[in-house]
Each structure stands twice: as C-alpha cells, then as structure tokens.
C-alpha positions as CSV (number, residue, x, y, z in Angstrom):
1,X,-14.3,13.5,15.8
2,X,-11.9,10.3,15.7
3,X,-10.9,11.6,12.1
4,X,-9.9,15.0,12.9
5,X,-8.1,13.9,16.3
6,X,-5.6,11.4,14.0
7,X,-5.6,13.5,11.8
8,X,-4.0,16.7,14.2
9,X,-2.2,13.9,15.1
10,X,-0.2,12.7,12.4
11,X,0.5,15.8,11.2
12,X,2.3,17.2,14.2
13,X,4.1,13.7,13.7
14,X,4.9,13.9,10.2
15,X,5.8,17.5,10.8
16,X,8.9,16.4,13.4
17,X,10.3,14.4,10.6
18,X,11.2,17.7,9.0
19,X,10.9,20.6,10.7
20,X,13.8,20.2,12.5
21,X,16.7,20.0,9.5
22,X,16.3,23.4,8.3
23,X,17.1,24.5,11.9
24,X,20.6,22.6,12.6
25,X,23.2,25.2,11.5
26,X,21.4,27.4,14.3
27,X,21.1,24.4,16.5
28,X,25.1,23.5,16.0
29,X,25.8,27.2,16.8
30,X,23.4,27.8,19.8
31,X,24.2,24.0,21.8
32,X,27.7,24.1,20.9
33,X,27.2,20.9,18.8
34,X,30.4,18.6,17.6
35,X,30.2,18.7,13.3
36,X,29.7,14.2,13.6
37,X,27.5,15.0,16.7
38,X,24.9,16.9,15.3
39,X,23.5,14.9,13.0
40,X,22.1,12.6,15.8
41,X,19.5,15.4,16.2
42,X,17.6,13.8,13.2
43,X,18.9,10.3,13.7
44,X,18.1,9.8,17.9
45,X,14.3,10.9,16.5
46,X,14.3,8.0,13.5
47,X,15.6,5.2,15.4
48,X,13.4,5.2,17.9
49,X,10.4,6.2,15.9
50,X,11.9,2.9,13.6
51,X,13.0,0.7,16.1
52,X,9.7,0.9,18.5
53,X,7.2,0.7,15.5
54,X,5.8,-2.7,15.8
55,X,6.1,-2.6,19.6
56,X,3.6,0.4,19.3
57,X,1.8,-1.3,16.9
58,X,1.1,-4.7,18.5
59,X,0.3,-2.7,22.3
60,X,-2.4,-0.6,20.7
61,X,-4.1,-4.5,20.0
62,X,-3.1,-6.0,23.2
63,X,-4.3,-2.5,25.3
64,X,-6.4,-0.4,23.4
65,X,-6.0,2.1,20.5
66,X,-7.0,5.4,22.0
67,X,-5.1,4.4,25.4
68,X,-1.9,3.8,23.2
69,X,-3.1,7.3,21.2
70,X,-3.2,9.5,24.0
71,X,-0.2,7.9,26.2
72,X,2.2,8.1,22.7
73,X,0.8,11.9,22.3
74,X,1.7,13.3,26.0
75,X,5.3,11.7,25.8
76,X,5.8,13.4,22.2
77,X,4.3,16.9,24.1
78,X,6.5,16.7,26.8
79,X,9.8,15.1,25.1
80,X,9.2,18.4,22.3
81,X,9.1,20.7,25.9
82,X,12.0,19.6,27.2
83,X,13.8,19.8,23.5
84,X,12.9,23.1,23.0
85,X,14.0,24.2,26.9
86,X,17.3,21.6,26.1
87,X,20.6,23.7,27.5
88,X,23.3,21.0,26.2
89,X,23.5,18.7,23.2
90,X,22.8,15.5,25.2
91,X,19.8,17.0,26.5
92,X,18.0,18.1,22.7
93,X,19.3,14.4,21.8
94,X,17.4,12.6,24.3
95,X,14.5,14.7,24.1
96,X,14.5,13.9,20.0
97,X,14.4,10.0,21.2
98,X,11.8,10.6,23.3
99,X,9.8,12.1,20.7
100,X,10.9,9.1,18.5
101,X,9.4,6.7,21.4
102,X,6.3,8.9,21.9
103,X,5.6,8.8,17.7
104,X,6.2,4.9,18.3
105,X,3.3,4.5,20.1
106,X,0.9,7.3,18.5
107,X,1.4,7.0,14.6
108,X,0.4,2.9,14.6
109,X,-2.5,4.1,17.1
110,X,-3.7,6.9,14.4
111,X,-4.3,4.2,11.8
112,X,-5.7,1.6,13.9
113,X,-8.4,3.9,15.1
114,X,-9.3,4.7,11.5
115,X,-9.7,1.0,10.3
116,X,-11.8,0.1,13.3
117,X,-14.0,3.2,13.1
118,X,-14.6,3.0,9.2
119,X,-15.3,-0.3,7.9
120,X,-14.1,-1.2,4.4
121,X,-15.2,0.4,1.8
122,X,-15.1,4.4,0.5
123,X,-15.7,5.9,3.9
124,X,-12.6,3.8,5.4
125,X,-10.7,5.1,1.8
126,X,-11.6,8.7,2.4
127,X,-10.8,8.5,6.0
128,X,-7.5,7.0,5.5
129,X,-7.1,9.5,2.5
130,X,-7.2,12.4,4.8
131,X,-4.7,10.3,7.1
132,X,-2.0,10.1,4.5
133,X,-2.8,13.9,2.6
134,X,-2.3,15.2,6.4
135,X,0.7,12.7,6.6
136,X,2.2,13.8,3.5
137,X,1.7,17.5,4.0
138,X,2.5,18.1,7.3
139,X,6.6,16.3,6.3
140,X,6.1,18.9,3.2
141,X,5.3,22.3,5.4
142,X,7.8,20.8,8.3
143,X,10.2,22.2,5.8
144,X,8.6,25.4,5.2
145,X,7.6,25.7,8.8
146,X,11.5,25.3,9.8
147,X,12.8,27.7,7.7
148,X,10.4,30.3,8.9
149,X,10.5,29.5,12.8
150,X,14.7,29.5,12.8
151,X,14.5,32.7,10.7
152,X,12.3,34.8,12.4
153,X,11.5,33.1,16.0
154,X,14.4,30.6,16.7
155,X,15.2,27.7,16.6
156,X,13.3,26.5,19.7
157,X,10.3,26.7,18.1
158,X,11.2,24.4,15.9
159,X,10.6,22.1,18.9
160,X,7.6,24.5,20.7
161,X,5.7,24.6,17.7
162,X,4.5,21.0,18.5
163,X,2.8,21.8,21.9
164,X,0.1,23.6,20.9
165,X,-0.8,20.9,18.3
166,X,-0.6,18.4,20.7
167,X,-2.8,19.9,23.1
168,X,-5.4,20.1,20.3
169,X,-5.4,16.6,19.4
170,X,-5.7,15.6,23.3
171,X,-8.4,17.6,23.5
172,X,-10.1,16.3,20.1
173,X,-9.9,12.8,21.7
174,X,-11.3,13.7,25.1
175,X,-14.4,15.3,23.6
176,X,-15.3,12.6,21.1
177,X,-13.4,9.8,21.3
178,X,-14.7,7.0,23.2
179,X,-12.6,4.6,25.4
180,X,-12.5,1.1,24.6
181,X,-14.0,-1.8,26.5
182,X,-11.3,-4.2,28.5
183,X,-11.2,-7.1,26.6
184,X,-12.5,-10.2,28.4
185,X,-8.5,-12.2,28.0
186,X,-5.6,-9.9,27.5
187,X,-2.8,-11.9,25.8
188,X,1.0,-11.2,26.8
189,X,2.8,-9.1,25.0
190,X,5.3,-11.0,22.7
191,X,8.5,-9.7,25.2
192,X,11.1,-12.1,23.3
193,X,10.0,-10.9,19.8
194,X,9.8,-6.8,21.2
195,X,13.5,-7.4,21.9
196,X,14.4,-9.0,18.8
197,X,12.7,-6.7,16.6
198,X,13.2,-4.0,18.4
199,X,17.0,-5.0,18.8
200,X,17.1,-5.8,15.1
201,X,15.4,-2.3,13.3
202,X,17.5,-0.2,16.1
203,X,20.8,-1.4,14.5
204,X,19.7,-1.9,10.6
205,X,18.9,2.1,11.3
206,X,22.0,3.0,13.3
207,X,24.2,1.4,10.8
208,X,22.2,3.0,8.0
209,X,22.0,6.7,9.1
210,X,25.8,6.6,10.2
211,X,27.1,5.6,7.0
212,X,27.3,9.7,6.5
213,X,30.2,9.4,9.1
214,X,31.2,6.0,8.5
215,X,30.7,5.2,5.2
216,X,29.6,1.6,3.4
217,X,33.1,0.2,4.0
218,X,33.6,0.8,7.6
219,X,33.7,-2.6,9.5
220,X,31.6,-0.6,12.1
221,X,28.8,-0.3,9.8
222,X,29.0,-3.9,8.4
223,X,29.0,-5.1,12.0
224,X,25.9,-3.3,13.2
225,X,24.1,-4.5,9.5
226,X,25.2,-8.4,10.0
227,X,23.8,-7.8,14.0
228,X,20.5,-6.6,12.7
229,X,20.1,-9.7,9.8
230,X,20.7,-12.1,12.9
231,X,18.1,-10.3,15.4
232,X,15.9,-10.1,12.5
233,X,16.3,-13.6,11.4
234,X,16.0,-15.1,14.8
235,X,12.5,-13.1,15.0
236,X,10.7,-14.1,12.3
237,X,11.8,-18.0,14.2
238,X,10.4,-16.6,16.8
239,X,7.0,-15.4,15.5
240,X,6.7,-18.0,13.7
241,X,6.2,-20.1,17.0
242,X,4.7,-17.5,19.4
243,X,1.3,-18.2,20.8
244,X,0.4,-14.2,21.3
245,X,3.4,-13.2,18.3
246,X,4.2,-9.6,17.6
247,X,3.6,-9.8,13.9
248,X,1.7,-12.4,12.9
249,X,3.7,-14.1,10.1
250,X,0.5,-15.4,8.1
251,X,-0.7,-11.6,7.7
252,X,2.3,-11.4,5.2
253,X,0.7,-13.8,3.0
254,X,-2.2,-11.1,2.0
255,X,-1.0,-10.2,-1.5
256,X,-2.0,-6.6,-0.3
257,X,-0.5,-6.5,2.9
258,X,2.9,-8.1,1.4
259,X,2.7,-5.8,-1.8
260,X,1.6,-2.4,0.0
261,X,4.9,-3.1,2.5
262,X,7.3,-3.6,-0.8
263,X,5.6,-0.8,-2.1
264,X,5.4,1.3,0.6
265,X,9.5,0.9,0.8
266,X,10.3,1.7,-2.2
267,X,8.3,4.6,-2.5
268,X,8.9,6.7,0.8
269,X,12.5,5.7,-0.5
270,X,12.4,7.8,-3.6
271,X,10.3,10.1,-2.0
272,X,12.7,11.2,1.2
273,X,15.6,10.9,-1.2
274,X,13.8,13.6,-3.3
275,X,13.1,15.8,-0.8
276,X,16.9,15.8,0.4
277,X,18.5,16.7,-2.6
278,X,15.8,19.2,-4.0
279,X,16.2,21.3,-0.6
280,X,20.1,21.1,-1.3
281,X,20.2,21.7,-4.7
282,X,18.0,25.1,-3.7
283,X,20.3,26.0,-1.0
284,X,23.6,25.6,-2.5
285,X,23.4,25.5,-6.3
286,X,20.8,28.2,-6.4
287,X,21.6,30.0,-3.2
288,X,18.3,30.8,-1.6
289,X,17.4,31.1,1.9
290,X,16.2,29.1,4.0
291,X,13.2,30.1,4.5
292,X,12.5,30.9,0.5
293,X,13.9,27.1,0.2
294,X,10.7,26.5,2.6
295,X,8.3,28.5,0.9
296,X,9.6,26.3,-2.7
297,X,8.2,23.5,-1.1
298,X,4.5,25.0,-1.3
299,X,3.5,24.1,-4.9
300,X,4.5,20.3,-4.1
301,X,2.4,20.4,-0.7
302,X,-0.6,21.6,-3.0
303,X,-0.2,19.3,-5.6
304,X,0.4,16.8,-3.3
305,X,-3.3,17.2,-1.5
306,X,-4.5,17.2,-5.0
307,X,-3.0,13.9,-5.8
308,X,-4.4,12.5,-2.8
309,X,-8.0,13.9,-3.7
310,X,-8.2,12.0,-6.5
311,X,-6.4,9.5,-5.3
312,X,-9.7,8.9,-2.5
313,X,-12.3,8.9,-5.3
314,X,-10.0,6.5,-7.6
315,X,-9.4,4.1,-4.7
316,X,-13.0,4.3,-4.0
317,X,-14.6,3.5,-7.1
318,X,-12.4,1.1,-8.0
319,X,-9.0,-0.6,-5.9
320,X,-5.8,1.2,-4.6
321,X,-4.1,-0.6,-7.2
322,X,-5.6,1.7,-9.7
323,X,-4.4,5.0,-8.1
324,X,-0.9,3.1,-7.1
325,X,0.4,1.9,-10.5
326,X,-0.2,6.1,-12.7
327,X,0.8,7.6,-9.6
328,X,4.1,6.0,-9.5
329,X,5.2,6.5,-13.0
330,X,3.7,10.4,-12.6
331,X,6.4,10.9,-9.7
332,X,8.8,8.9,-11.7
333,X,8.6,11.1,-14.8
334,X,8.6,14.0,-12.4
335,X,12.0,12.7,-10.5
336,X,13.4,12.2,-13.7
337,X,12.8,15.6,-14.8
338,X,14.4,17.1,-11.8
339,X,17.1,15.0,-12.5
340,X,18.1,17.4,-15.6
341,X,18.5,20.6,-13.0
342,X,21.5,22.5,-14.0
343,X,23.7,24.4,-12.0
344,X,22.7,27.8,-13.5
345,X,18.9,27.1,-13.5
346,X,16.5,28.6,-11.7
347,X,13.7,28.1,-9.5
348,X,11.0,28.8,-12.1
349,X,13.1,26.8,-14.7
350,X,13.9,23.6,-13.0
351,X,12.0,23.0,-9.6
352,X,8.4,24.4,-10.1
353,X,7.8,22.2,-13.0
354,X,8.8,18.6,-11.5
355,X,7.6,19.4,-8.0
356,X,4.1,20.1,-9.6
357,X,3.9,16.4,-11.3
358,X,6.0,14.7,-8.3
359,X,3.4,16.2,-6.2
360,X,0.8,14.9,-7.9
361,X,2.0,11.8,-8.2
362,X,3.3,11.1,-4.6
363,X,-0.4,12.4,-3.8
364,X,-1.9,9.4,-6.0
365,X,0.9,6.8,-4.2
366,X,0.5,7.6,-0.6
367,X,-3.0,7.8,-0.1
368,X,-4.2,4.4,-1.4
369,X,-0.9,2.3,0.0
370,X,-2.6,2.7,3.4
371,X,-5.7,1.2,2.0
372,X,-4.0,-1.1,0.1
373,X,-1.9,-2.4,3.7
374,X,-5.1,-2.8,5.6
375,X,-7.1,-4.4,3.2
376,X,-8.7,-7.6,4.3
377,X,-7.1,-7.4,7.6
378,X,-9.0,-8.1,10.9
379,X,-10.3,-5.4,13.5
380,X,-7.9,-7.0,16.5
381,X,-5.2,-7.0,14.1
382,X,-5.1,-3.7,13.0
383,X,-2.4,-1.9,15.2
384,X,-0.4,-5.2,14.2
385,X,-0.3,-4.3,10.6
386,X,-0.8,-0.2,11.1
387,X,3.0,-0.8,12.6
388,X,4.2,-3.0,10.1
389,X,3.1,-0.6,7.2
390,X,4.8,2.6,9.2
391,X,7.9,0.6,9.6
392,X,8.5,-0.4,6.1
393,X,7.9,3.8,5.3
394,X,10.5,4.2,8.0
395,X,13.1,2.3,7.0
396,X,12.6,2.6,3.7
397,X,13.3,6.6,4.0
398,X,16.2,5.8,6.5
399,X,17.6,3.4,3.9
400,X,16.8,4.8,0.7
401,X,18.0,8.4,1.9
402,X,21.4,7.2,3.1
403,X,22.5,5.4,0.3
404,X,21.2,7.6,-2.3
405,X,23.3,10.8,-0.5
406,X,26.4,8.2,-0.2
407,X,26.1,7.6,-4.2
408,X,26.0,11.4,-4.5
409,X,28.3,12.7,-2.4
410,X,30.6,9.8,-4.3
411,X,29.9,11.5,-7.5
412,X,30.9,15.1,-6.5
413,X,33.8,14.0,-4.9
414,X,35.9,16.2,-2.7
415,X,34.4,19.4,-4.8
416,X,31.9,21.7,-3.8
417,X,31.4,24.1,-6.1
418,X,28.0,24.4,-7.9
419,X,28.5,22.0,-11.2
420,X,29.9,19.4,-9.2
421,X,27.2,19.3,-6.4
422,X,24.6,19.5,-9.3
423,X,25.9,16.2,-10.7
424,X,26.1,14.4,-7.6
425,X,22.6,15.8,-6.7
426,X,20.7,14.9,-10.3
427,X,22.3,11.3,-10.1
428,X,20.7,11.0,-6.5
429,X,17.0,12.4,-8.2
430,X,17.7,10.2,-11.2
431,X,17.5,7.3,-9.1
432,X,15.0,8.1,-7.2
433,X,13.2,7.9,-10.2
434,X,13.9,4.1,-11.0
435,X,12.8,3.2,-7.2
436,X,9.3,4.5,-7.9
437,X,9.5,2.7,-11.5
438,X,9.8,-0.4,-8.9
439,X,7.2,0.8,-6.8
440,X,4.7,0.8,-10.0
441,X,6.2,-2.8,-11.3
442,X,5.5,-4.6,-7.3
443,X,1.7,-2.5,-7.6
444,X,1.1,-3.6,-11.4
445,X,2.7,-7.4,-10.2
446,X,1.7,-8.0,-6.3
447,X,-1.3,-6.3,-6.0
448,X,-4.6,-8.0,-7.0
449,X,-7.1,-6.2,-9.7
450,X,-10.3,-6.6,-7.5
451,X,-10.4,-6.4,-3.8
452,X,-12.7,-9.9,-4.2
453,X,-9.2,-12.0,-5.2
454,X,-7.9,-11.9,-1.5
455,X,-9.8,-13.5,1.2
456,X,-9.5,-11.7,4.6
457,X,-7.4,-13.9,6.2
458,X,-8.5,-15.5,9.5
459,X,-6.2,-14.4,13.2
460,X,-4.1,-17.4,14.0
461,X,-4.9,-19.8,16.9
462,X,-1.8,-20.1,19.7
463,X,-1.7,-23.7,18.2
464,X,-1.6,-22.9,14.4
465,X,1.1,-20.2,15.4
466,X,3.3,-22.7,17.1
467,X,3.2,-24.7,13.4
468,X,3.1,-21.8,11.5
469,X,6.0,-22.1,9.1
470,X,6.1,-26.0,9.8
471,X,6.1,-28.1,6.3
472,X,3.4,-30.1,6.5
C-alpha cells in the first residue's frame, strides 16, 4: 500500500511539470496574460518546487514522513483547485507556487517512505524502480495529457486533472499507511540554513529561468547568480557547524550519494533539454498539433518503462552503476541521432527512431540513480538525502534547459522559418548528447563497482557537526 500511494503520488507530481506547457497559448488568450508574463506560469511552479526542496526534505526527518506526505499532497490539491478556478494572471501564478510548495514537501516524503519501508537490497530497488518509471512517465504523458485536455476539454483541466489523483493517493495512505511514532527528542529545524538555502536555490533558479527575457548578459541575471553563490556559500559554513544541520555535509562524502547528485544533474539536464526541443521541433518544423505532438510522445513513455524494467533487475543483481554507465551512452547515441532531424523530415523518419533508444536509455538512468543516491544512507536521514537528490534533478533541468534554448535560439538568430529553427534546435539535442556522455564518465568514475566499497556512513553527533570541516 505505501508503494502504490508514492507512487499516485509522484506521478501527479511529475505530471505538473509538464502538463501545463502545451496549454499556455490558450492560457495567454483566456487570462489575458502579458507575452514576458506568461512564462512565470511554468517558472512560479519550479522555484518553489526548487527552492523549498531540502526544506521538505529535512521536515519529513525532523516530523515524520507520512505527516510531511499527506500535508504536501492537500496543499498541491487545493493550490491545483484554485489554479484551475484562477480568474486573473496573478491568481493562476500564485496558485502554480503553491503547487510548487506543496510538491516541496510531498516528492522528498515519497522517497523517504520507500527507503524506510524497503530495506536495501532488490525489494528497495524494485520499489524505487516503480518510483522513478512512475516519475519518468507521468513528465512523459504530462505532455500528452496537455495537448489532449486544452484541445478537447480546456485548458482548466490542465490544472483539474490533478484533483482526482490527489484524492486517490490520500486515500491510498489513509487505508494502509501507518503513522509514525513521535520521536522521543525532536531536534530544531535548522531555521538559519532553511533561509540560506532556501534564499540561495530561489535566486540561482530565478536568474536561470529568466535568462529567456533577460539573457546571460543582463546585469540583472548576473546579480541574482552572484546573490545565490553567496547564500549558498554562507550555507554550507553554516552546515558545517549546525548541531541539528539541514544537510548534513559528511553525507556528501558517500561516493554514491556525491556521484548519483553529479549524475543525477547532468542527466535530467540532457533529459528536459531533450524534451523541449523535440516538442518544438514537432510543432514548428513539422507542423503537428498539439495534441498529435502529445500522442509522439507515447513510444518514448513505453520505452521509457522498458528501460526502467530492466533497469530494476540489472540494479538488483548487480549495482546501479551497472544499469547507470549503458544507459547513458544509449540516450547519448539516441540524442545524437535526433540531433540530425532535418527540416523536411518526418515524424516516422526522424523522431520515432531516437525517441525509441532515448527512451530506453533514460529508462536504464533514472531508475537506478535513486538507488544509487540512497545507498548506504541511514533510516533518519533519508528525507535529508531524498531532498538533496530531487534538488540536483531540479536544478539541473532548470539549468540545463535554459542555457541549452539560450545556445539555440543564438544559433537561429532573428529567423524563424523552418531550416533555421532546425539548426538552432539540433545544436540544442547535439548537446544534450555530450551532457549524458558526462553523466556516463562521473557513473563509470565516481561510482564504486560493488556496493561493499562504501561504508554506510554514521549520522553526525551535534559535537562532530560543530568541527565538521575543521582541519584537524
């Protein structure tokens, strides 16, 4: 019962992170939405999914996992209510950060349940297989799903569609579930480091996501960047010297906990990137609808589950590191292949091919990196690194997707006729190839060959905190 609740979960979770982009030309023209305004519909939902992360993460610790769950779950029901009843712009916007809070607090609670209800070893690597398949598929249909809703229903349900799931997973978690003892000593949440990196993600994403208005070279966006290195910077002091810290600082010397993070970056970096400019390249190089642009992305969903089957059974006969490292040269070699799509191709000519071996591949990557970041880490400590792993995914797409579209849209220029959109969109997939050739370099590098080589590393006491990062 735990499993299928996170697993309802996350995918109405991973479904908001996509659902909603196929809808904004209908969105723009029902709200009334400013052209620089409306693109805060998709980024009001990522920074506070991005900036709240390890907040969300270190609370499900501090005050329970299925408390966290079902608390992050009714604000993402009723912020998705109000969006989908939302009569101005300002209204869908705050009701897209509310969301973003709600997601916050749920997605870190998700994994934490699973790697304290499955101990290590393959049951834990087929639960958290399911996790990321249903992760992974439900961004995949999001797209499918938004084409289809906007076309036929509106673009409401782009936001409705999400009650109903909800309501499933609160009732999943009501009927087996069970609530968590108090602990005997609550520690205090880390307030100081919240704010910092809180303070700190908010404005490395803000500055990110507006460089589609601003551009690299806007003092505004250089500004917010150096802000966020300094908060950042003066968190990790910070943690370092916490008795109760938000992120422990000594979980970062796991080599699978550092090397699923790096991974995990790079990856989801390639991997939204990929997603952007296929959907584009469909729409305005090939011309097709949106909701055939959705239905496109079926074979990758399927593919994708595949991958993440054998992905499971890989991972647990042997480590994630053996899944990680042929998965991401698979979607490498499939990017890459996208990457020749021409401007009077086809969809059976250039996209069905590369989004079945993509598929695949992602499917072999995303599964076992959850593994892979919870390996060897300890039961009150898993909402601690269930939030770091989501926030390296998050701002690695954030990231990743921003500066990829800004090196595309530099290559197409002021045109916008097919050919030149083509270029500017293959040289966007072409490097999204190279960042999962990194991914498979930090896997085949980082990332010990038996499970055995790193020792589960033991929580911190407040007095080895305070010296943590001290030479000795």
């Amino acid at each position: 019962m735990v499993l299928a609740a996170v697993a309802v979960a996350q995918f109405v979770v991973a479904l908001d992170l996509s659902v909603v982009n196929v809808a904004l030309p209908a969105i723009r023209t029902a709200l009334g939405f400013a052209p620089l305004d409306l693109s805060w519909v998709v980024h009001a939902y990522a920074l506070t999914l991005g900036g709240f992360l390890l907040l969300g993460g270190r609370a499900c610790d501090l005050y329970g996992r299925r408390r966290l769950f079902v608390l992050g779950l009714a604000v993402f029901g009723l912020c998705s209510l109000a969006g989908g009843l939302a009569q101005a712009p300002w209204q869908l916007i705050a009701a897209r950060a509310g969301q973003g809070l709600g997601a916050a607090a749920a997605t870190p609670a998700t994994l934490a349940m699973l790697t304290t209800t499955f101990p290590e070893g393959p049951r834990r690597v087929r639960a958290l297989g399911v996790w990321s398949g249903v992760n992974a598929a439900g961004g995949a249909l999001g797209v499918l799903a938004g084409g289809l809703l906007t076309q036929y229903a509106g673009w409401r349900w782009v936001m409705l569609i999400n009650l109903p799931i909800v309501a499933v997973a609160l009732a999943l978690v009501r009927a087996g579930v069970p609530a968590e003892a108090r602990p005997a000593r609550r520690e205090r949440l880390d307030v100081l480091g919240a704010v910092l990196a809180t303070g700190g993600v908010g404005l490395l994403v803000t500055g990110v996501v507006r460089t589609d208005a601003q551009g690299w070279d806007s003092s505004a966006t250089w500004t917010m960047l150096v802000a966020a290195a300094v908060l950042l910077a003066a968190f990790v002091v910070t943690e370092s010297r916490a008795p109760a810290p938000l992120l422990r600082l000594g979980l970062l010397r796991s080599r699978w906990v550092a090397g699923a993070n790096v991974l995990v970056f790079f990856s989801t970096a390639g991997q939204f990137a990929a997603f952007y400019f296929v959907s584009l390249y469909m729409q305005q190089v090939l011309d097709m609808s949106a909701a055939a642009t959705g239905a496109a992305f079926l074979p990758f969903s399927a593919s994708l589950v595949a991958g993440s089957i054998v992905a499971t059974r890989v991972t647990a006969a042997h480590t994630p590191r053996a899944s990680l490292v042929p998965g991401a040269l698979l979607a490498a070699g499939g990017l890459a292949w996208f990457a020749s799509i021409s401007p009077d191709g086809s969809f059976l000519t250039d996209v069905l091919g590369p989004c079945i071996i993509t598929g695949i591949g992602v499917g072999l990557v995303i599964a076992p990196i959850v593994a892979a970041a919870t390996t060897s880490v300890a039961p009150q400590e898993a909402g601690m690194a269930s939030g770091l792993m989501n926030s390296s995914r998050q701002l690695g797409g954030c990231i990743g997707l921003a500066a990829l579209a800004t090196i595309a849209a530099h290559r197409t220029g002021t045109a916008t006729n097919p050919a030149a959109l083509n270029d500017g969109y293959a040289l966007g997939l072409g490097i999204a190839a190279v960042l999962f050739v990194i991914a498979a370099v930090v896997a085949i590098g980082v990332l010990p060959r038996r499970r055995t080589e790193t020792p589960a590393p033991r929580p911190a006491t407040p007095a080895e905190n305070r010296l943590e990062g001290t030479p000795s």
